[in-house]
C-alpha positions, 0 to 999 in steps of 0.5 A, spaced: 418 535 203 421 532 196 427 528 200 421 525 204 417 523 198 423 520 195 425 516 201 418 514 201 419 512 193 425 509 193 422 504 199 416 502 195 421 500 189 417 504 185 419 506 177 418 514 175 411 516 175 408 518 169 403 522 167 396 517 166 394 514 161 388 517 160 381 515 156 380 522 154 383 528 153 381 534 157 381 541 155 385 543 161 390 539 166 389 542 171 382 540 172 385 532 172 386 530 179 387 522 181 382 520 185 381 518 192 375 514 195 374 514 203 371 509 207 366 513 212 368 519 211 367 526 208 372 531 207 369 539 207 372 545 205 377 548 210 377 541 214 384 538 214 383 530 216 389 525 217 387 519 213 391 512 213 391 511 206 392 502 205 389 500 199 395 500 193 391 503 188 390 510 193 398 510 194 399 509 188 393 515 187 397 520 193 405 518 190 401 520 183 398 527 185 405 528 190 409 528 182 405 530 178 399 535 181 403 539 186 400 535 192 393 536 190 388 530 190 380 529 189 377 526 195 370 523 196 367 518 199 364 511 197 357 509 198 358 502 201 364 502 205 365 494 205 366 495 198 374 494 197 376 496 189 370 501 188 367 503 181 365 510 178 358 508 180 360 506 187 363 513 189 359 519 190 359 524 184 361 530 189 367 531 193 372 535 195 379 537 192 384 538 197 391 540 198 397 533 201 400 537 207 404 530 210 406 523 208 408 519 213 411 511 212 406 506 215 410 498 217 405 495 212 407 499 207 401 504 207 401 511 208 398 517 214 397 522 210 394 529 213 390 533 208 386 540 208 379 541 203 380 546 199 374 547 195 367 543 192 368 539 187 363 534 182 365 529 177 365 530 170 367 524 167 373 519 170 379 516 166 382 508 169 389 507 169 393 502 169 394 502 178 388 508 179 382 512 177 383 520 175 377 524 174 376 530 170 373 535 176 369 541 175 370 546 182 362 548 185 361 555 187 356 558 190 352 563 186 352 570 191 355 570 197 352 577 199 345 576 197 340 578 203 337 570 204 344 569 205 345 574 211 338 572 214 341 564 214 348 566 216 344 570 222 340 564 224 346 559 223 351 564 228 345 564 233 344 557 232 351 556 233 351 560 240 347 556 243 351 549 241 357 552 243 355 553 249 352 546 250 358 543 247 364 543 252 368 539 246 367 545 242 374 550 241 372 557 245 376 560 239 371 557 234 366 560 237 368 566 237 371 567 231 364 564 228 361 572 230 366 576 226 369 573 221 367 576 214 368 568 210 361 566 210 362 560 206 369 558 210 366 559 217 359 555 214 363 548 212 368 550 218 362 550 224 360 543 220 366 540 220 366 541 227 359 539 229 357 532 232 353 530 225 352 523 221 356 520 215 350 522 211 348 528 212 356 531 212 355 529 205 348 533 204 353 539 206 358 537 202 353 537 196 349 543 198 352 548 193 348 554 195 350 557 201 343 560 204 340 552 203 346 550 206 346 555 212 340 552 213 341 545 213 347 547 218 343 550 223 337 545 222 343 539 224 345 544 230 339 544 233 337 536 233 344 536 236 342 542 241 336 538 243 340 532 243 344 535 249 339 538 252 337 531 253 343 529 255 344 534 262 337 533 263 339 526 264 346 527 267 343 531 272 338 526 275 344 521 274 348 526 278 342 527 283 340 519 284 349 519 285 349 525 290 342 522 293 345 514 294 351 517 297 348 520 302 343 515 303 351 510 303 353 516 308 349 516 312 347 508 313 355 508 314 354 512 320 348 508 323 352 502 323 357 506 326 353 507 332 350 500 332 357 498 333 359 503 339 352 501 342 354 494 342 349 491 337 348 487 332 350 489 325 345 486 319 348 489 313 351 483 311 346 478 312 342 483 308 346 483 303 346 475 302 339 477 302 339 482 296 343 476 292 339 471 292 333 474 291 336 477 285 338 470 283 331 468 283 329 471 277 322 472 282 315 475 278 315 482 277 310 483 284 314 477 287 320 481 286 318 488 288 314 485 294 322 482 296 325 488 295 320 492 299 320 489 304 328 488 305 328 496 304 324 496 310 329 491 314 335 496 312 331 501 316 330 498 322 334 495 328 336 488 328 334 487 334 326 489 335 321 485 334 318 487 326 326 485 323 325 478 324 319 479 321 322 481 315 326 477 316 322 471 317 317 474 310 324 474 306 326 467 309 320 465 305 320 468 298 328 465 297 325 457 300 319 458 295 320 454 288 320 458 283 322 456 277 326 449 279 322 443 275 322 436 276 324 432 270 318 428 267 320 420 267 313 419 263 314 411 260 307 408 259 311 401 262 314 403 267 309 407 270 305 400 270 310 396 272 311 401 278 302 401 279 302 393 278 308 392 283 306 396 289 298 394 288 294 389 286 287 389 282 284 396 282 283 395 274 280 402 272 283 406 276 290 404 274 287 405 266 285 412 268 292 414 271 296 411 265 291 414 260 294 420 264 302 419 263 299 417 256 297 424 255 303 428 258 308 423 254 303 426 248 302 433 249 308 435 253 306 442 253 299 439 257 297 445 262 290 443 264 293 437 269 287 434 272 285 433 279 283 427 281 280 424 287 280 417 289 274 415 293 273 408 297 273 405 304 279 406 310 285 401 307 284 399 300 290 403 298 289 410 296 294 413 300 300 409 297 297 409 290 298 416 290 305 416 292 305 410 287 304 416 281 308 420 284 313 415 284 311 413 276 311 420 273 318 421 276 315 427 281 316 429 288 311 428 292 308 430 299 302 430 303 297 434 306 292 432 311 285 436 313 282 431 317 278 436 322 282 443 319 276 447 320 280 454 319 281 457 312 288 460 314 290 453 314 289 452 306 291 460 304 295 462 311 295 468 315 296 475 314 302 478 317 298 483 321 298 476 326 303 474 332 306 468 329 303 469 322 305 463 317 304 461 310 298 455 310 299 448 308 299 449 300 306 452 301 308 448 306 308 443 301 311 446 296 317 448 300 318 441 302 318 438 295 323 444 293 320 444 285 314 447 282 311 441 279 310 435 285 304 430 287 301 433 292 296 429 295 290 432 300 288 427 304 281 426 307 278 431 303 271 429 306 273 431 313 273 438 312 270 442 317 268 450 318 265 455 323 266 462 324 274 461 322 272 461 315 271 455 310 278 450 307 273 448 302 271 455 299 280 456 299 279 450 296 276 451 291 282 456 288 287 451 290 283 445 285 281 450 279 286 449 273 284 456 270 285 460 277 290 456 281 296 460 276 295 466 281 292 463 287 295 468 292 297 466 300 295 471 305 303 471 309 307 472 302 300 476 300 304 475 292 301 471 286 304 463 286 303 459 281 300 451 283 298 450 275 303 445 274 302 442 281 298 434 281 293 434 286 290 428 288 285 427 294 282 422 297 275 421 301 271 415 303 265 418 302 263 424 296 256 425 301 260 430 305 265 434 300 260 440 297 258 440 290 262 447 287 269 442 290 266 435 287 265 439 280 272 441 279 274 433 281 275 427 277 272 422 282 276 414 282 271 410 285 275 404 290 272 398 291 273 394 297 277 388 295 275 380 295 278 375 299 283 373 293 284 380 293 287 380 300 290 374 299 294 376 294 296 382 298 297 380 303 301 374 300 306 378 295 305 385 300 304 384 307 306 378 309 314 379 305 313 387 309 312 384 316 318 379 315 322 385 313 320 389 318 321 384 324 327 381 321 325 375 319 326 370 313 320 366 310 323 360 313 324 362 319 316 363 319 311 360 314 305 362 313 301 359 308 295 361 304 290 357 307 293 360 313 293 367 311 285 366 309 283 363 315 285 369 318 282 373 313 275 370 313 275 369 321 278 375 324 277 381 319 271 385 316 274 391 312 274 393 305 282 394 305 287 390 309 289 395 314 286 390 320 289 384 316 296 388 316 296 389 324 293 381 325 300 379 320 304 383 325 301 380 331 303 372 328 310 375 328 311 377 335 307 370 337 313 368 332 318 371 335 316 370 342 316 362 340 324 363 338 326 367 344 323 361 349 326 356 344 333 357 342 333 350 338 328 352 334 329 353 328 322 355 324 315 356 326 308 353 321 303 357 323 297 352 323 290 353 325 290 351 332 296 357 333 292 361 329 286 360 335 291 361 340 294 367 338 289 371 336 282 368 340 277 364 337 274 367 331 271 373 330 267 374 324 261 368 323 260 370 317 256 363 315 252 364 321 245 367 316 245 361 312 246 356 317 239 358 320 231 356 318 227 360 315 224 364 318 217 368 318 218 375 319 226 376 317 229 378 311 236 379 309 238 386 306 245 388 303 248 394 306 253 399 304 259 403 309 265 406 309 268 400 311 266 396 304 260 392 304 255 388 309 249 383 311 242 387 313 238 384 317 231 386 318 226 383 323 218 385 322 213 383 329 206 385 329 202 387 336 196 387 337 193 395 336 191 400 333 195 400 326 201 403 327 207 403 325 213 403 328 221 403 326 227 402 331 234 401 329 238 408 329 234 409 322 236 416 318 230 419 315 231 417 309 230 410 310 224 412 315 221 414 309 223 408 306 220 404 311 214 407 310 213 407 302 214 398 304 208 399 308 204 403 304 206 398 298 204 392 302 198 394 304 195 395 296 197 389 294 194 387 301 187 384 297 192 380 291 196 377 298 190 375 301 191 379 308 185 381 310 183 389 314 183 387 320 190 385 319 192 393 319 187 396 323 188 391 329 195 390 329 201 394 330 208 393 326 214 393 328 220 394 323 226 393 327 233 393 325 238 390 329 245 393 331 241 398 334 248 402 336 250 404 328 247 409 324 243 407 318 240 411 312 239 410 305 233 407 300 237 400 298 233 397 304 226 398 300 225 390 298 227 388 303 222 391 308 216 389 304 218 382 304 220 382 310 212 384 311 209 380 307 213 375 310 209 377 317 202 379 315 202 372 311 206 367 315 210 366 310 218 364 311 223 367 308 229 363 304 235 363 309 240 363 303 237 369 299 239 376 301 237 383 296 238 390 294 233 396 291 229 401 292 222 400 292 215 405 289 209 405 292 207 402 284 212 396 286 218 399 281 225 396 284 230 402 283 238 403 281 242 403 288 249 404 288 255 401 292 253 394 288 260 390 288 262 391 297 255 389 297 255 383 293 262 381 296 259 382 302 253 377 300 259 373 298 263 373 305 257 371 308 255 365 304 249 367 300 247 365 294 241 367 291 242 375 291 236 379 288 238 386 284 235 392 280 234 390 273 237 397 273 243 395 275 245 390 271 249 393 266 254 395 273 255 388 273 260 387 267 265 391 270 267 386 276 263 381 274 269 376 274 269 377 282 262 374 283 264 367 282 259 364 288 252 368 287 246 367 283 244 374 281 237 375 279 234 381 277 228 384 278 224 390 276 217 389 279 216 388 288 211 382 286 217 378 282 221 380 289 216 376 293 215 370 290 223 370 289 224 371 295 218 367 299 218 360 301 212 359 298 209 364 292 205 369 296 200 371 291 197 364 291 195 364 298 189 368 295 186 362 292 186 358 298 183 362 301 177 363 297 176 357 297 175 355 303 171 361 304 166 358 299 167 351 302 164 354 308 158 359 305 155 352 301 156 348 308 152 354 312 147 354 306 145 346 306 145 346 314 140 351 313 136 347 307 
């Protein structure tokens, strides 16, 4: 052991070790012992530990204690083991003196030393040396060891012990048995301590613990957390061994049934179930989603490929794996770019460009915007509402997708049909959202107000989850029968009439009313959109076909009546056919004008007459009213006779029941201002009237028509004609109050086609005038609040001044009779 020593010095070029220079004189040598810091690690009593020893000052500690202390050296543990060169303050006060049985030399100058613990020991005071630190120690032993709490401790601690020993396979069978006879206490206590599964912590409470009852005890309190420990731990095992033995034989077993499948000649599905379980586990799908998927592909593993309830399954997995989950268009929210896109493929419709801008604005603002609004688009066939939301789509960087639901009158239709049902599929919401493969698209449902119901259910009531932002995040469809999320879906709908769609689905909608266009309007359209359009379409080029703007008007005013330009659209066309016809018997030609002759010749002699009520005289009993319908505004006319009878009324026309009432509010107005009018009783009670409106096959409601019936009225009971340029809109009270209508602009562009040019309105709706005012350039506007203002605007001759006349030829007529008597 010298020799080995020695080698070990000389290797490490050091000089004779000399006793420390110490900074006290102890009374005794042999209680001086340089010291030993560990990181990590607590020797006890009787262990005996192999240690890397690496810092210079602890080999210069272990060269010092080989020369000098006969191979012994105090050893205790550091309180931070980050801490490199540890101070007295940083090392515990208590450790173990213990004995150097090997020294080995490392390559990096260290050395593996294997040391045994001899006894506890505390530190009385520390002395620095020049290379390490050397403390004077005092030895700690317990006060008795035969004490009676010390046998019923060291009971309990053997018992203990045995329980562990039994638990514990790591533990040497020797141990275990010599713990029951030997007479040691102390030595068997540190023993069975130092090989337990215990902390760094609580080693070196046992290492401080000098009364060996408390130390026993804690022993066996440190036993019997480790005990429960491994209880714990073959409970575990033991179902982690059934759940393996359990899978093996499920492996086993599925083994054979494919080996049967593949003597009997079928098809085996395990791979594709496999792709299955692979995806599904991709997905990352919510947890009812995810437990839905892996329900049902148990269930696919158990069946054979070939029966009918497999491609079930299957069909109902297919789904969930094509569903977007989690994929998410990327938002391309520029305020002037979505302008520019909305002013390229559309031309006017003002108000509802803001409102689709002050959209992009609030999403540019708030990206975290949960509530995405609703929005319905109503207005007559043609004006645009389709292709305007395909244009947001576009604008905001969506995709972007259509559902229609003219004549859908099936709830299953919207939510889909149960999986109970031969042929069962998800309904039209997820349809959608498959097609645009992401969680965030434009999703446009088309005729909103063509929905139908029977004993099927109602589509609208399923709407009304599908539209709502605080209960779309959950809307569930019958077929995959899991929660889906539409709440970042944009929904927008389109209607030509609101009257239809129920009120609970009109609330959760933000309604855009489009108007029908003005001829500009359509001729800008048709100029910078249809026509360039069809060229494409027909591959022609502007200077093959020119079609100028007069043109292209003549054709709009003579040959169409419609609030969009679907019907100019088809008209475009046909002039390209007639076009190309005329290349095709003329191969020098090189171009063709259209002119107004080929225009006639093309498409006929015109249709729509539109001047045709101011070309005619006044006339009694005919007055001109102004209608709404969903092809945009019209031209009313309403036509009153009266027959010899009994005083009744009748009214002819197709008339719904609420203009009927309003007919018969006219009459009943009428006939109280009778005695102002100058008409006589005898006008109502020995005449019927009759109120006719012609057209008689179109269907006819609403109160709008209310001034107009009581003028033309007025107009027959008084003999007085009605003005020919002048048409009129506004309900009508029995107190002659002129009422609000709606639907103002199609019917003053209306009057407008149609070359009036006196127009008169409610007062009520004057201020509805100021939105679209710069449209109405050829119209004198009059508003009126009282229908006897109606009648003398309207009236070739002022009504109430016929009166007059009349009382004055009836006392012309009394004083004649008086002086024929004289």
């Amino acid at each position: 052991m010298n020799t080995e020593y020695m080698d070990i010095e000389h290797s490490l070029n050091i000089g004779p070790v000399t006793a420390p220079e110490v900074l006290h004189q102890p009374t005794s040598s042999d209680n001086i012992l340089p010291i030993l810091p560990l990181k990590n690690i607590v020797v006890l009593p009787t262990s005996i530990i192999p240690i890397i020893v690496g810092r210079k000052s602890s080999v210069k500690a272990v060269e010092h204690a080989l020369k000098h202390h006969n191979k012994t050296i105090f050893i205790t543990a550091q309180k931070n083991p980050e801490t490199e060169n540890p101070t007295k303050d940083e090392i515990y006060t208590y450790g173990t003196k213990s004995t150097i049985l090997q020294v080995m030399k490392m390559p990096n100058n260290s050395l593996k030393i294997l040391v045994e613990g001899i006894i506890r020991t505390k530190i009385i005071d520390t002395y620095e040396t020049e290379s390490f630190t050397s403390a004077f120690l005092q030895d700690c032993h317990p006060a008795s060891i035969s004490d009676v709490n010390i046998e019923a401790a060291w009971r309990n601690l053997k018992t203990v012990y045995l329980a562990y020993g039994k638990l514990n396979q790591k533990i040497p069978a020797d141990l275990v048995s010599t713990a029951q006879s030997i007479h040691d206490k102390e030595a068997i206590t540190d023993t069975i301590a130092v090989h337990a599964n215990i902390t760094f912590d609580d080693r070196q409470r046992i290492l401080e613990t000098i009364d060996l009852a408390q130390r026993m005890t804690l022993v066996a309190v440190l036993l019997k957390n480790e005990i429960e420990i491994l209880q714990a731990e073959e409970r575990i095992k033991g179902r982690v061994q059934h759940q393996v033995e359990r899978n093996q034989r499920e492996y086993y077993l599925s083994e054979q049934i494919k080996a049967i499948h593949k003597e009997l000649g079928r098809d085996d599905h395990s791979g594709e179930i496999e792709t299955f379980r692979h995806k599904i586990k991709l997905l990352r799908l919510p947890k009812d989603a995810q437990e839905k998927a892996e329900k049902e592909l148990h269930r696919l593993e158990q069946m054979p490929s070939i029966s009918a309830e497999s491609a079930i399954s299957k069909h109902y997995i297919d789904w969930i794996l094509t569903l977007p989950w989690h994929k998410k268009s990327k938002d391309t929210i520029s305020l002037v770019n979505a302008e520019k896109i909305l002013n390229k493929e559309h031309a006017g419709l003002k108000k509802v460009k803001d409102r689709i801008l002050e959209f992009v604005a609030a999403q540019k603002y708030a990206q975290d915007l949960k509530r995405t609004p609703t929005i319905c688009l109503v207005g007559p066939p043609g004006v645009g509402k389709t292709s305007l939301a395909s244009s947001i789509a576009k604008s905001l960087g969506r995709e972007f997708t259509r559902i229609s639901l003219g004549g859908v009158k099936d709830e299953a239709e919207i939510r889909g049909h149960r999986r109970t049902y031969i042929g069962a599929l998800p309904g039209k919401i997820l349809h959608a959202m498959r097609k645009t493969k992401t969680i965030n698209p434009v999703i446009l449902l088309d005729e909103i107000d063509k929905l139908s119901h029977d004993s099927s259910g109602d589509p609208s009531a399923a709407l009304l989850e599908v539209l709502d932002p605080e209960q779309n995040k959950t809307f569930t469809d019958h077929f995959i029968d899991t929660e889906y999320d539409l709440s970042n879906v944009m929904f927008i709908t389109t209607a030509n009439s609101t009257d239809s769609i129920p009120y609970p689905l009109y609330d959760r909608m933000e309604v855009i009313s489009l108007s029908g266009y003005t001829d500009a309007e359509k001729l800008a359209i048709g100029k910078n959109f249809l026509l360039p359009k069809m060229l494409k379409e027909h591959s022609l080029t502007k200077s093959q076909v020119k079609l100028s703007s007069e043109m292209l008007l003549q054709i709009i005013t003579e040959y169409t009546k419609e609030a969009g330009v679907r019907q100019l659209e088809r008209l475009i066309a046909k002039v390209m056919r007639k076009s190309i016809q005329e290349f095709l018997l003329d191969e020098n030609l090189k171009s063709v004008t259209v002119t107004s002759e080929k225009i006639t010749a093309w498409l006929g002699q015109e249709k729509y007459k539109k001047t045709d009520i101011c070309k005619k005289r006044d006339v009694v009993g005919l007055a001109t009213g102004l209608a709404w319908t969903e092809l945009g505004g019209d031209v009313l006319e309403i036509e009153v006779s009266l027959l010899p009878g009994k005083g009744g009324l009748t009214l002819t026309g197709q008339l719904g029941e609420v203009m009927q009432e309003s007919a018969q509010t006219a009459y009943s107005y009428v006939r109280s201002r009778a005695v102002r009018l100058g008409i006589k009783k005898s006008e109502f009670t020995n005449n019927d009237v009759h109120i006719h409106f012609p057209d008689g096959a179109t269907p006819k409601d609403g109160s709008s028509a209310g001034i107009a019936i009581a003028s033309a009225l007025v107009s027959a009971l008084t003999n007085i004609p009605f003005k020919n340029h002048l048409a009129m809109t506004g309900e009508i009270s029995l107190r002659g109050r002129v009422l609000a209508i709606g639907g103002l602009k199609e019917k003053l562009l209306a009057a407008q086609q149609y070359g009036i040019t006196t127009v008169l309105l409610p007062k009520a709706n004057e201020s509805d005038l100021a939105e679209f005012k710069s449209d109405i350039t050829k119209l004198n506007i009059i508003f009126v609040e009282q229908a006897d203002v109606v009648l003398q605007e309207a009236m070739a001759k002022d009504p109430f001044k016929r009166r007059k006349v009349s009382l004055k030829k009836k006392n012309s007529k009394t004083k004649k009779a008086a002086s024929n008597k004289q």
